[in-house]
C-alpha positions in Angstrom: 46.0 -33.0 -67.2 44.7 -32.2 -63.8 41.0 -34.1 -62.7 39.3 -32.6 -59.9 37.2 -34.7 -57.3 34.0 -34.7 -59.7 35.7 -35.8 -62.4 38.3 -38.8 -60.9 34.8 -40.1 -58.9 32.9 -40.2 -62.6 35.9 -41.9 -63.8 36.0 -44.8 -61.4 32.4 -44.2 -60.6 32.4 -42.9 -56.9 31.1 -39.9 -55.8 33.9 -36.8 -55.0 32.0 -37.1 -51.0 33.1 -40.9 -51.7 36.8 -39.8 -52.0 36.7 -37.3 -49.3 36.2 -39.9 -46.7 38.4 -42.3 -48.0 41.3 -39.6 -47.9 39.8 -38.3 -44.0 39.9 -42.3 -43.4 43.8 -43.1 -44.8 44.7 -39.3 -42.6 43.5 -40.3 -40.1 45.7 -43.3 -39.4 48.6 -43.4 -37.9 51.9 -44.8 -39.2 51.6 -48.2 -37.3 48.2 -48.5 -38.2 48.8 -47.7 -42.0 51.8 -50.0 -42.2 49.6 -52.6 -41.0 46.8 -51.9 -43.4 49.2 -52.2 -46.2 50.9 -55.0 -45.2 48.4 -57.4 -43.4 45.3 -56.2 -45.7 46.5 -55.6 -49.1 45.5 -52.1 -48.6 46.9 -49.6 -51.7 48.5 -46.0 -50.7 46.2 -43.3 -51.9 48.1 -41.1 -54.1 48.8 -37.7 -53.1 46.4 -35.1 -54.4 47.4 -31.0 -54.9 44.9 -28.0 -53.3 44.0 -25.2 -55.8 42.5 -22.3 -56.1 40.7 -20.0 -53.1 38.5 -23.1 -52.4 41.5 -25.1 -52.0 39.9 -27.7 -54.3 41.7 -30.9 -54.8 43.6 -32.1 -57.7 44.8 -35.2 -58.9 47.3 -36.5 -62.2 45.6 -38.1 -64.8 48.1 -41.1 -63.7 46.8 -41.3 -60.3 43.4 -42.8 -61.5 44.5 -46.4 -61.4 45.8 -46.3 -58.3 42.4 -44.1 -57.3 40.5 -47.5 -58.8 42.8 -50.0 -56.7 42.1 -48.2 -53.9 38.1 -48.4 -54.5 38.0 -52.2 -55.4 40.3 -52.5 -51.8 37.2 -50.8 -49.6 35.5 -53.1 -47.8 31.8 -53.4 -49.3 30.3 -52.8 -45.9 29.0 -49.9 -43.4 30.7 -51.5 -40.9 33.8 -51.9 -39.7 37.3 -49.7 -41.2 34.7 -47.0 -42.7 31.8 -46.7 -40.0 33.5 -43.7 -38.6 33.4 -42.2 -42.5 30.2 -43.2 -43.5 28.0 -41.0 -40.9 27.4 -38.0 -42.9 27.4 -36.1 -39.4 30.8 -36.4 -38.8 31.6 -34.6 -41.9 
């Protein structure tokens, strides 16, 4: 079963905006900089998601909420920091 962005974020109880800026976040790195996150910071790989439709809506396998969840209890709790960039609704 497919679960768009609305329904993995009531899942693991984010908001679909939520996952958008983590995926704009972990895009925007480059390999250096991801290789670091995941091996000096624990961070988990976000699993890749499929685009559908006209919209271009995103997709994900039932599967991929777990790793979705790790990736959730990994952000750090503040506005600061990795995710400032991500958090100003302007930029988006």
């Amino acid at each position: 079963m497919k679960l768009t962005a609305t329904q993995m974020g009531a899942k693991i109880g984010v908001t679909s905006y939520t996952i958008k800026r983590w995926y704009e976040f972990y895009n925007d790195l480059d390999e250096e900089e991801l290789n670091e996150l995941h091996t000096e910071h624990n961070m988990p790989i976000l699993p890749k998601y499929e685009t559908v439709g006209n919209r271009g809506d995103r997709v994900w396998d039932e599967e991929d909420v777990m790793l979705l969840e790790e990736f959730k209890n990994w952000v750090p709790p503040t506005k600061r920091g990795l995710f400032k960039k991500y958090m100003n609704k302007e930029n988006n």
